[in-house]
KEKOL-439497 format. One line per field, with one value per residue: x, y, z negated of N, C-alpha, C, O in turn. Coordinates in steps of 0.1 Angstrom, whole numbers. Each point is the difference from the previous one (the first is absolute). Example, Ala and Ser with C-alpha at 12.3 -4.5 7.8 and 13.67 -1.06 7.14 Angstrom:
2
n.px = c(132	-14)
n.py = c(-57	11)
n.pz = c(-78	14)
ca.px = c(-9	9)
ca.py = c(12	11)
ca.pz = c(0	0)
c.px = c(9	-8)
c.py = c(12	11)
c.pz = c(0	-8)
o.px = c(10	5)
o.py = c(0	11)
o.pz = c(-7	-1)
//
This chain:
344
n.px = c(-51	0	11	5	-13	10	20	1	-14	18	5	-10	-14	6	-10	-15	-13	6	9	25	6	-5	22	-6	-3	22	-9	23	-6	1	23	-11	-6	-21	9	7	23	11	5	13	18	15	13	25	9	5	19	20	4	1	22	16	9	-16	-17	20	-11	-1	20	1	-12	15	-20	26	-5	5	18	2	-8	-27	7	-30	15	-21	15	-19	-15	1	-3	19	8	8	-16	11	15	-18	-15	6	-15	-24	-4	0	-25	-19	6	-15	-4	16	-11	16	-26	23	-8	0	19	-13	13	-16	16	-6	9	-18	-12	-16	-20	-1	-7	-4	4	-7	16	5	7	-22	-5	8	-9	-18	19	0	-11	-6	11	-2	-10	4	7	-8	-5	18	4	-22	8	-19	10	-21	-7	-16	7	-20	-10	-13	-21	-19	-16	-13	-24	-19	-11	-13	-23	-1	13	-13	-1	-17	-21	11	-18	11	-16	10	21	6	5	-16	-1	-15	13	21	7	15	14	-4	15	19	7	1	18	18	-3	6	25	-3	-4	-18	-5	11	-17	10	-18	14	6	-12	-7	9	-10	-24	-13	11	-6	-21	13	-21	22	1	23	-4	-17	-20	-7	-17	-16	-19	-12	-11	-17	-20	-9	-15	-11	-16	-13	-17	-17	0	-10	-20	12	-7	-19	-4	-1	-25	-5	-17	3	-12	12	-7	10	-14	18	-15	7	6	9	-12	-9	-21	-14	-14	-17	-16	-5	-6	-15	-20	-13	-14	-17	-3	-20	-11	5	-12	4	-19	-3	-11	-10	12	15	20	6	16	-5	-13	-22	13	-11	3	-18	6	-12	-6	21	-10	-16	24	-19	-21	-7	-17	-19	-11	-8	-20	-9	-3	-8	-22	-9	-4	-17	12	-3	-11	-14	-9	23	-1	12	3	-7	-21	15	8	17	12	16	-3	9	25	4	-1	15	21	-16	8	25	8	-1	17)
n.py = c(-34	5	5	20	13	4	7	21	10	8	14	21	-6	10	20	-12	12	24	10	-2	18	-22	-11	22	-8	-1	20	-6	23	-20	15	19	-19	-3	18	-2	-8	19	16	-15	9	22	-4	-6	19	14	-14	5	20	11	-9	20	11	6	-10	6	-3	7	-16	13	-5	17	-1	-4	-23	-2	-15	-6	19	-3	-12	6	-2	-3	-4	-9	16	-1	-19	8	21	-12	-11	-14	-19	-9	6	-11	-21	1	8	-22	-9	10	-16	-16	6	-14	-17	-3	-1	-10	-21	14	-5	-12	12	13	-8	-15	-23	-3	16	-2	-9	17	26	-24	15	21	13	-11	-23	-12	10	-20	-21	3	-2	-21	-18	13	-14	-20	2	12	-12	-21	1	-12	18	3	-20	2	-9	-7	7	-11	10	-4	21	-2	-12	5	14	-2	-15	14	10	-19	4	20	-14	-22	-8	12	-8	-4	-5	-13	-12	15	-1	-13	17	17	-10	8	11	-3	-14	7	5	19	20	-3	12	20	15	-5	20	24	-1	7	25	-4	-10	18	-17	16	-11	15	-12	14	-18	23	-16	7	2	-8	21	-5	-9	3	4	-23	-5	-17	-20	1	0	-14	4	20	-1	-19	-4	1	-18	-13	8	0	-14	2	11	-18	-9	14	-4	19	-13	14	16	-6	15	-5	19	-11	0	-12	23	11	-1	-14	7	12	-20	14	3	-15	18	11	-10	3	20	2	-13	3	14	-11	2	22	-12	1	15	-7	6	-10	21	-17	23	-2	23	-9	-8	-2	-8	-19	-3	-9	-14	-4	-7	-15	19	-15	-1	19	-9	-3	-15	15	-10	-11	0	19	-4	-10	19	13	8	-1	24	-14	-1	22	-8	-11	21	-4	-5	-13	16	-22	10	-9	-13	-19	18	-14	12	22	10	4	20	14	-7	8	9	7	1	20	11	-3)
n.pz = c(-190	-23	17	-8	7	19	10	-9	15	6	-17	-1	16	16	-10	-19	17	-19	21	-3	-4	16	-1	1	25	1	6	4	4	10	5	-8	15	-3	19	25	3	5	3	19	-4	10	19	-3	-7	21	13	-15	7	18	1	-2	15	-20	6	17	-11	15	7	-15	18	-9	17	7	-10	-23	4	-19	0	-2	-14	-3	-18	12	-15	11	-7	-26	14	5	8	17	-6	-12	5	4	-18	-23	-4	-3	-24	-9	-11	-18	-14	9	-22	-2	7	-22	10	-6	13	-18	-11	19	16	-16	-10	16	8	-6	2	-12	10	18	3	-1	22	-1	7	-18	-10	-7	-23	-2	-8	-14	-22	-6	-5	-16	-17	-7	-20	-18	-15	7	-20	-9	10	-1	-13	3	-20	18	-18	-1	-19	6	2	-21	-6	20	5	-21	1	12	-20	-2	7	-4	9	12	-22	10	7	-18	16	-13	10	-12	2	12	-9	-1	-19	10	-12	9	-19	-10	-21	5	18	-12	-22	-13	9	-20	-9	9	-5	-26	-3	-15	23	-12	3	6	2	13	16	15	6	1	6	6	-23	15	8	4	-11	-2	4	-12	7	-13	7	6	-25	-7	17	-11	-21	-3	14	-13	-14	14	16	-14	10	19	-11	2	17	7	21	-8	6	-15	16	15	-22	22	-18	10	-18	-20	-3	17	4	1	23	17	4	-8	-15	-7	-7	-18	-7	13	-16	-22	-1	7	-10	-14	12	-10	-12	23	-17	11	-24	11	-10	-3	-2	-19	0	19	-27	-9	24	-3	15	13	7	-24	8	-14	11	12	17	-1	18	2	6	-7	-19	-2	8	-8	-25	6	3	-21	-18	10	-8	-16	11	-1	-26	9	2	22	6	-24	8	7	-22	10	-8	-14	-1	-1	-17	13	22	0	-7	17	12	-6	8	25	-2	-7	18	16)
ca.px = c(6	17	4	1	-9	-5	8	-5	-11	0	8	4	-1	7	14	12	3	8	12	6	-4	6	3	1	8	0	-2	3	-4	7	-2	-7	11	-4	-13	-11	-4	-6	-16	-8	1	-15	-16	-5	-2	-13	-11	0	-7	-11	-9	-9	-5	-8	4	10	11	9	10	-4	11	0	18	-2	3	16	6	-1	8	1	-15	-2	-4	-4	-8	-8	-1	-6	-12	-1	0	4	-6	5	10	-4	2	11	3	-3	4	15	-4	-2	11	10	2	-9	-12	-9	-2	-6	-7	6	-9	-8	-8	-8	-10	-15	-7	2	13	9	7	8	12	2	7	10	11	10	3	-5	9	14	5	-8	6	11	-6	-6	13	8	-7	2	14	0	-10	2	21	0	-8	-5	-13	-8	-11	-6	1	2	10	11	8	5	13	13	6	10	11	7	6	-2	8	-2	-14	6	-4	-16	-5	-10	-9	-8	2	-12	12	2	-10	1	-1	4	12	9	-2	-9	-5	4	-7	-14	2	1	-12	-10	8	4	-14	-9	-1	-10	-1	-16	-4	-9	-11	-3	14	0	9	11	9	9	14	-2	-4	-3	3	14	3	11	14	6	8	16	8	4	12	8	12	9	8	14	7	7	8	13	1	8	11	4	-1	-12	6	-8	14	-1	-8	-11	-14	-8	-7	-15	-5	-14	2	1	-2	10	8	11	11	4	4	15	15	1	5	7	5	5	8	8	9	7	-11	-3	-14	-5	-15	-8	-9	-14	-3	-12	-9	-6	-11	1	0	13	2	-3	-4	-16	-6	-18	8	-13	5	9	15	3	14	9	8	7	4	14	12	5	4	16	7	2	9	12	1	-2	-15	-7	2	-14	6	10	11	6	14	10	9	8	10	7	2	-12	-9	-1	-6	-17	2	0	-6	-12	-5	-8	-15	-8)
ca.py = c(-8	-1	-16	-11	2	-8	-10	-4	-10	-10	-6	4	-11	-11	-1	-6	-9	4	-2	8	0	0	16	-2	4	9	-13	7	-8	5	10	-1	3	14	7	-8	-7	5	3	-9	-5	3	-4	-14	0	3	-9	-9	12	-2	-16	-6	16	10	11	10	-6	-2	6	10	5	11	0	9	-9	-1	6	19	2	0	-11	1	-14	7	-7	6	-7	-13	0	7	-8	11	16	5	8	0	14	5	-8	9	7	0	1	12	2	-11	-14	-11	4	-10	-3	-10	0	-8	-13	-2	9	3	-12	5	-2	3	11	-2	-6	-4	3	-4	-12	8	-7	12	-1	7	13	2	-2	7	9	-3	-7	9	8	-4	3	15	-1	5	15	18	6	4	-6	6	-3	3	-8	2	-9	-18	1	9	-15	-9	9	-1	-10	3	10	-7	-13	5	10	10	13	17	6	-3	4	-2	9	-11	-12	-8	-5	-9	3	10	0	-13	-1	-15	-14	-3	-3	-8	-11	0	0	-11	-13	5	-8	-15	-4	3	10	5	14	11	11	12	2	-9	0	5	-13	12	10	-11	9	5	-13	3	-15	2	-8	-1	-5	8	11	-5	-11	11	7	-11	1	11	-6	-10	7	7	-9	-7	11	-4	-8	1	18	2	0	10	7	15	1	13	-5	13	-1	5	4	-10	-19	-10	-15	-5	9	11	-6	-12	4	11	-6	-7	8	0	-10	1	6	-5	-9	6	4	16	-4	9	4	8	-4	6	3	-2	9	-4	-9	-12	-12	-7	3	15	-2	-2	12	2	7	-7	-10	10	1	13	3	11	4	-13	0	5	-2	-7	5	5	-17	-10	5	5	15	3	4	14	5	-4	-5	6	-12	-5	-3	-11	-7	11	-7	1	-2	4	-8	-15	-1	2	-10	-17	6	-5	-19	-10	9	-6)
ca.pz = c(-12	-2	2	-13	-6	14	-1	-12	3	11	-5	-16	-12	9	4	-3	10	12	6	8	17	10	11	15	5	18	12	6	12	7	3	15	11	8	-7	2	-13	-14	6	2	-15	-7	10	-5	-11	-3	3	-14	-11	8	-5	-16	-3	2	13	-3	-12	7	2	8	6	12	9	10	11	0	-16	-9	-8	-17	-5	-12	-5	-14	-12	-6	-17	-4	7	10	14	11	1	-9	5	16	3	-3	12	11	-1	3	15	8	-3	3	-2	2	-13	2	-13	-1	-12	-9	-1	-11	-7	7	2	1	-12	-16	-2	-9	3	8	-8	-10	4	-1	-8	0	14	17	1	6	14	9	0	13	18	4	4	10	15	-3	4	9	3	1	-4	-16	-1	-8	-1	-16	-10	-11	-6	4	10	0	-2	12	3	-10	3	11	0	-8	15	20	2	12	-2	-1	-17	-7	-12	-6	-3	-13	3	-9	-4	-15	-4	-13	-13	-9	1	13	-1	-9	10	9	-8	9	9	3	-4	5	12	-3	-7	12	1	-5	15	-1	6	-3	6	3	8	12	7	6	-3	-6	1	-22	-8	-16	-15	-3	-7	-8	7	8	-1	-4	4	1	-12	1	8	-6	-14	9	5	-15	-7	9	5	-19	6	17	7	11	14	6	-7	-4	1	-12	-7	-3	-11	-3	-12	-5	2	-12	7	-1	-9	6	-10	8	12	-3	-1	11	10	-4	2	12	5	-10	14	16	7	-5	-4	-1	-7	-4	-7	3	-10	-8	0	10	1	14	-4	2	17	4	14	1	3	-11	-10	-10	-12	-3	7	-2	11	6	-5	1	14	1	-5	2	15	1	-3	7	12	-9	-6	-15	-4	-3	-13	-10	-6	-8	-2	-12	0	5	-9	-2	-13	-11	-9	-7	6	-4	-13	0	5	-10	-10	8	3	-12	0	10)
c.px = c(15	7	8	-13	-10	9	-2	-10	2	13	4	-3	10	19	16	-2	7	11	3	-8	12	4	-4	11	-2	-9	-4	-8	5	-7	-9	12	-4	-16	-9	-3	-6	-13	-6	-2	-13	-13	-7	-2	-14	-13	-5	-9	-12	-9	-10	0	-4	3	3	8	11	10	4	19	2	14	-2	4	14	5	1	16	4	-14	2	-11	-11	-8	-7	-4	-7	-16	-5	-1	10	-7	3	9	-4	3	15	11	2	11	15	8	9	16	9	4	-12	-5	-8	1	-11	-11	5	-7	-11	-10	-9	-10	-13	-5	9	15	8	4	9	11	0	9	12	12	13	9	-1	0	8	3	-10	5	13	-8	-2	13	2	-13	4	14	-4	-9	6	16	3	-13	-6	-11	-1	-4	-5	-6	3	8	17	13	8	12	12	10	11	14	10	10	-1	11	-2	-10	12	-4	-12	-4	-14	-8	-8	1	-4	16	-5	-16	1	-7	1	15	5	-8	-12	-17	5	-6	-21	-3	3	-16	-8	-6	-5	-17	-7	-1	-12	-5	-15	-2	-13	-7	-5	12	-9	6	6	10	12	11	-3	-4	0	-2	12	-3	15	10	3	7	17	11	7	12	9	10	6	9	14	6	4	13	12	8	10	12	6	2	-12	7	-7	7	-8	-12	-7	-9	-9	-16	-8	-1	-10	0	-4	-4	18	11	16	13	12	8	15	12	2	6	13	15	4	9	18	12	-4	-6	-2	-11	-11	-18	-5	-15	-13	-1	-16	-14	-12	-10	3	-5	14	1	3	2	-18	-6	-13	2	-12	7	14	13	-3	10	11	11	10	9	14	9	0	6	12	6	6	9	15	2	-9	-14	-10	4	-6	2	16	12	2	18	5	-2	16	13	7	-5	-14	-11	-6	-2	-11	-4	-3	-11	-15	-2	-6	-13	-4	-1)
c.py = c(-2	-13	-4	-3	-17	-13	-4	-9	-12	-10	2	-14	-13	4	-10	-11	4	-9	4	-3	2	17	-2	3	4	-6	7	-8	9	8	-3	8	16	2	-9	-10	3	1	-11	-8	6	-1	-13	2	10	-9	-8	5	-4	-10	2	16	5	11	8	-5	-11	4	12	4	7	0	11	-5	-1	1	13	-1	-2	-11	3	-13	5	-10	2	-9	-12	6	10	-5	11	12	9	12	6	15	6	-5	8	12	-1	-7	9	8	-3	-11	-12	-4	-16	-2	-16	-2	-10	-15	-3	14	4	-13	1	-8	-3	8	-2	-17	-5	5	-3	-18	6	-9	10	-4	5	12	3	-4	10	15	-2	1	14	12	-7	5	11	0	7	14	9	-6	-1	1	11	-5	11	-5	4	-10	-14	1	11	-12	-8	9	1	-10	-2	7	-10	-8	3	13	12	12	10	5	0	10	0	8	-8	-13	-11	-9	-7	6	14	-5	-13	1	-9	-13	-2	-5	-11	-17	-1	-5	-18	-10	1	-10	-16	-4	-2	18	10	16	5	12	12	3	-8	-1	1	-6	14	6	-9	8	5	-9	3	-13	-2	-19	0	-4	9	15	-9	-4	13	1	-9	10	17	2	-4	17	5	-8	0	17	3	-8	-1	16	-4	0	11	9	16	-9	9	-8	9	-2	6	0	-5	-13	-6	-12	-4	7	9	-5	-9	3	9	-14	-10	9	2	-15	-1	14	-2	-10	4	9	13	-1	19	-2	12	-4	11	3	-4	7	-2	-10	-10	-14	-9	-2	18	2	1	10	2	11	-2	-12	6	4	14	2	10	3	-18	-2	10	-5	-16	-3	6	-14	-8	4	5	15	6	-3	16	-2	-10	-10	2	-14	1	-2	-13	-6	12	-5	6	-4	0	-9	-20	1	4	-14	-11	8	-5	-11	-6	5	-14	-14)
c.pz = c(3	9	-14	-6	6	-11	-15	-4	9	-11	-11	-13	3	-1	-1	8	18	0	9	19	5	6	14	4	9	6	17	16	14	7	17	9	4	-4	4	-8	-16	8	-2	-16	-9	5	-7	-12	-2	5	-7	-10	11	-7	-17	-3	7	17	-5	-12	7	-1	7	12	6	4	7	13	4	-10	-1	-4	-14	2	-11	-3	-12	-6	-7	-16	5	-2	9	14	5	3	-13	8	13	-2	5	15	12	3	4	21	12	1	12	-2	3	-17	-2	-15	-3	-12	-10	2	-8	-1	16	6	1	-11	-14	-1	-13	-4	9	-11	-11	7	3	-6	2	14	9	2	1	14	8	4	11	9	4	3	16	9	6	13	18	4	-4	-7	-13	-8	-17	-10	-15	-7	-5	-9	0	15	-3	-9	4	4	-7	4	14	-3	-6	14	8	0	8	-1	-4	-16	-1	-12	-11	-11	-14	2	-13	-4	-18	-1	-12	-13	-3	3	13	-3	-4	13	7	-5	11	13	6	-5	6	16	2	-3	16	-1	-2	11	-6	13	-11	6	13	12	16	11	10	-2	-9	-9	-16	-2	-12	-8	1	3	-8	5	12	1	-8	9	14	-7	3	14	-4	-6	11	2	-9	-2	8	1	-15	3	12	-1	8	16	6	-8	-4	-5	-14	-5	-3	-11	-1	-13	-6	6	-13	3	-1	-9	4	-9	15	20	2	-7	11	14	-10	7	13	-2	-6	12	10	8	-2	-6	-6	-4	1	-4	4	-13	-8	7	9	1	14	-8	-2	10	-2	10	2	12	-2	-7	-14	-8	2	10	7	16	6	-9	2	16	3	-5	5	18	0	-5	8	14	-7	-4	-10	5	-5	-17	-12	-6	-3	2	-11	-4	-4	13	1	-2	-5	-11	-11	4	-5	-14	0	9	-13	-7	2	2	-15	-1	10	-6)
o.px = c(6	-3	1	2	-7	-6	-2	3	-8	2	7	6	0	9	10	4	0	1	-10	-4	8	-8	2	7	-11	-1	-10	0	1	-12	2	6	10	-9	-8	-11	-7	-7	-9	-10	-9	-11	-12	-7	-8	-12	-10	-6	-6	-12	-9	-6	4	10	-6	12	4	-2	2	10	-7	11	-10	3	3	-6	0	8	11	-8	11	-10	6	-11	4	6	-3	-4	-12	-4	-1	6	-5	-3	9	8	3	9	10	6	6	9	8	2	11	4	-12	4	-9	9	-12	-1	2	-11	-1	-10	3	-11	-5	-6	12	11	13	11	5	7	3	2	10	-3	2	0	6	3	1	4	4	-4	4	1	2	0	1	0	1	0	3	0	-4	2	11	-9	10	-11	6	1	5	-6	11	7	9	12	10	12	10	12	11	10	11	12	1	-3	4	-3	11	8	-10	5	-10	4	-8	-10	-5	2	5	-5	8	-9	-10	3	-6	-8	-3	-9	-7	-4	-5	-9	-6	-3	-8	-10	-1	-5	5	1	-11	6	-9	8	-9	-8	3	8	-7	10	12	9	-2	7	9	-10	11	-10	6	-11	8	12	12	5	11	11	9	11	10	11	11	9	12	9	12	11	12	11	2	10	11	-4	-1	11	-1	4	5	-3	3	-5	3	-11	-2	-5	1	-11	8	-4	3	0	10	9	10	8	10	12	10	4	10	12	12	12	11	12	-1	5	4	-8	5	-8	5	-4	2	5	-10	-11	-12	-7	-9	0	11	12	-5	7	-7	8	-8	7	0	-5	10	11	-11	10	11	9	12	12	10	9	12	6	8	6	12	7	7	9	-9	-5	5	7	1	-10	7	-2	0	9	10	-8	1	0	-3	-10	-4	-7	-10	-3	-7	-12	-10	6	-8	-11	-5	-6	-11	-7)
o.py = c(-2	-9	-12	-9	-6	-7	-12	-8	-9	-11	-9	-2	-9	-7	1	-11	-6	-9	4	-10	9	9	-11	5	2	-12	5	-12	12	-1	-9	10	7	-5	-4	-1	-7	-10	0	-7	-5	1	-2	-10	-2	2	-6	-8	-9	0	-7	1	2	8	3	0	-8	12	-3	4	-2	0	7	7	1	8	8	-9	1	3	-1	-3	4	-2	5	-11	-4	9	0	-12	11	10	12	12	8	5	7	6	3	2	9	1	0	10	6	-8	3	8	-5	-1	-1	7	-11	-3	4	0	-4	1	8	6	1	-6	0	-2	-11	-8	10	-11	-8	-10	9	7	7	3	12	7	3	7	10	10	0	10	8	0	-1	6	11	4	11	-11	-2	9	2	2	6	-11	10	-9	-4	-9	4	1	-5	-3	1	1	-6	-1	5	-4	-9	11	11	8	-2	5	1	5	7	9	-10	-6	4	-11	-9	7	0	-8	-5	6	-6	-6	-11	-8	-4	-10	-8	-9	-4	-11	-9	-2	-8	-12	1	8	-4	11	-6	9	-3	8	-12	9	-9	6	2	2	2	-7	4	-1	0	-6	9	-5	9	5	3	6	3	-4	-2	1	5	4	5	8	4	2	3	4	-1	1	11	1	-5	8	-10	6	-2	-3	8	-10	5	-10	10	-1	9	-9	-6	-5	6	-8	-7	11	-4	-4	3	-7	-2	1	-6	-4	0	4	-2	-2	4	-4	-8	8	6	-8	8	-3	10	-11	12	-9	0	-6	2	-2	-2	-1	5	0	9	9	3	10	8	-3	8	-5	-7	5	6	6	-2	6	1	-1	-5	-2	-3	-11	-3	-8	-3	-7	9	5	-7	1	10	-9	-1	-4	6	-12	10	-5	-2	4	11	-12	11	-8	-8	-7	-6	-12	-6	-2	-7	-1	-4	-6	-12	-4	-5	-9)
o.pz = c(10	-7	-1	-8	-7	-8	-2	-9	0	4	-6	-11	-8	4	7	-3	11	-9	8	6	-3	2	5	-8	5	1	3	3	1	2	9	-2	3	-7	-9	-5	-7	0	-9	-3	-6	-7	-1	-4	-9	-3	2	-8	-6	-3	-4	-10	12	1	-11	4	-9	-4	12	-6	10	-4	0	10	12	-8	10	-1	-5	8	-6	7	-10	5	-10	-1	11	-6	1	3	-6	5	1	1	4	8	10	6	6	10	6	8	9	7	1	8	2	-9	8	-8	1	-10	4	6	-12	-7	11	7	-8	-9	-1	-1	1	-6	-4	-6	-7	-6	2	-6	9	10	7	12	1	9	11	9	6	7	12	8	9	13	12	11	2	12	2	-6	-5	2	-7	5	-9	5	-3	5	-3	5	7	0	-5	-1	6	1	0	7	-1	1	8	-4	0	9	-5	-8	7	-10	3	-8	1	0	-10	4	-5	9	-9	1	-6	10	9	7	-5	-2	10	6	8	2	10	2	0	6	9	0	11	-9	4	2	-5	3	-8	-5	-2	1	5	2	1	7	-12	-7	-7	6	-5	-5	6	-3	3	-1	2	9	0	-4	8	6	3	-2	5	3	-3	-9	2	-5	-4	6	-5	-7	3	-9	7	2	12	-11	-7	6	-11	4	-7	6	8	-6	-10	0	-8	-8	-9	-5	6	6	6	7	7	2	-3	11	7	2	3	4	4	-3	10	8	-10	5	-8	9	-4	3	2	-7	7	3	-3	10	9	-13	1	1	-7	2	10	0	6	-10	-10	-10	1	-4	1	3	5	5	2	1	5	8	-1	3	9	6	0	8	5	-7	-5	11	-6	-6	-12	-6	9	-3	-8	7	-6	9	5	0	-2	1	-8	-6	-2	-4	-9	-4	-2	-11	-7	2	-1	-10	-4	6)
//
């Protein structure tokens, strides 16, 4: 089901009791002195996942028992767990670099899975998006994240406040919802915030298997767009403090919206940033994870894993996806620009 489609039901009769939502801001936490320290930081934070998830869903860390040269930060989606990225992880591993991938807040939980993630809050995705830079700081020279979607968010949100990351890159980032306007999601979005909260499971909830949680709650995807909407916003009034970054899209996505993303890469690049789109094509049938490896709920890793492994090592993608000509400027550029912003 569509997340405007989620948020519509959680508030379409209510609307003339929206109002404006507070901006966030920085919220910067201090940097770890060294590797041992990052280590012991993440030791305490996988001893914390110990207490309420499922064996193996845990934060996942590979070292090479010393800082690296390069630490890749990979964020995985909303209701997922770290074994999402562990493949692609391994692979960059194997690389040399050191490799950690934390577990978002709230998720993989053993009992009631969509209600823990229905306590989610856009804050706590932000500061969960610093605490885990500064974890990063001491494991490698140069710091690298990935996202994907609700992690490709949090990451936007770093590209806004962490200077010290090398480049990010987001994958279907959960920057707006597809098929509703700005305002018309942000109106949703604020009541969605404000109602009780409306949660369904599809099926029965597996306490093992914590990493597919089949249902949705409302407040916990708004309070997603909410910290989406902040970075649209500050990324409209600030230079991004992260100076390279990729997006790499999903033709058949009709969960998030590509609109919202290309003018969010448009904007950062608009003050400074390198910014570079590519997109997975319709043809390929991907889901909105494309990370999935059920090729029964359509993932497709041999063709996904290459292009998000060059990504994240800065070099060209296979074929099997198409850059994009944006963001872009000059003259033409910014009149196809005012033409699109009355489409969002």
């Amino acid at each position: 089901m569509h997340i405007s489609v989620l948020l519509r039901r959680a508030g379409l009769l209510l609307l003339p009791l929206a109002c404006s939502t507070p901006q966030l801001g920085p919220s910067p936490i201090a940097a770890s002195a060294g590797y041992a320290e990052a280590v012991a930081l993440v030791t305490s934070r996988q001893a914390r996942d110990d207490s309420v998830v499922a064996t193996d869903y845990r934060s996942i860390l590979m070292t090479h028992g010393q800082r690296a040269p390069r630490v890749f930060l990979l964020l995985h989606g909303f209701t997922d767990a770290p074994p999402q990225f562990k493949a692609v992880g391994e692979r960059l591993f194997d690389g040399g670099a050191n490799v950690y991938i934390p577990r978002l807040p709230h998720h993989a939980e053993r009992q009631a899975p969509i209600r823990a993630l229905a306590r989610v809050s856009a804050a706590e995705l932000a500061r969960f998006g610093d605490s885990v830079v500064a974890e990063s700081r001491g494991l490698g020279d140069t710091i690298v994240i990935v996202g994907l979607s609700a992690g490709g968010t949090i990451a936007a949100h770093v590209v806004q406040t962490n200077p010290e990351v090398g480049r990010v890159v987001l994958i279907a980032p959960a920057i707006a919802a597809a098929l509703v306007s700005d305002s018309l999601e942000r109106e949703l979005v604020e009541l969605a915030q404000r109602l009780p909260d409306i949660r369904h499971t599809n099926a029965p909830v597996d306490s093992t298997h914590p990493d597919f949680v089949q249902g949705f709650t409302t407040r916990g995807l708004a309070e997603l767009l909410q910290l989406g909407a902040e970075v649209r916003d500050d990324a409209q009034r600030y230079p991004p403090r992260v100076k390279s970054v990729t997006f790499l899209l999903n033709e058949q996505d009709h969960t998030v919206s590509e609109e919202a993303s290309l003018d969010l890469a448009q904007r950062w690049f608009d003050r400074g940033a390198i910014v570079a789109a590519f997109r997975f094509p319709g043809s390929l049938k991907l889901p909105h994870n494309v990370m999935e490896e059920q090729p029964k709920r359509g993932g497709k890793t041999a063709v996904v894993y290459p292009v998000v492994e060059a990504l994240a090592l800065g070099n060209e993608p296979p074929s099997t996806v198409r850059k994009l000509d944006q963001p872009c400027g000059g003259f033409r550029c910014a009149l196809r620009r005012w033409f699109s912003s009355k489409k969002l």
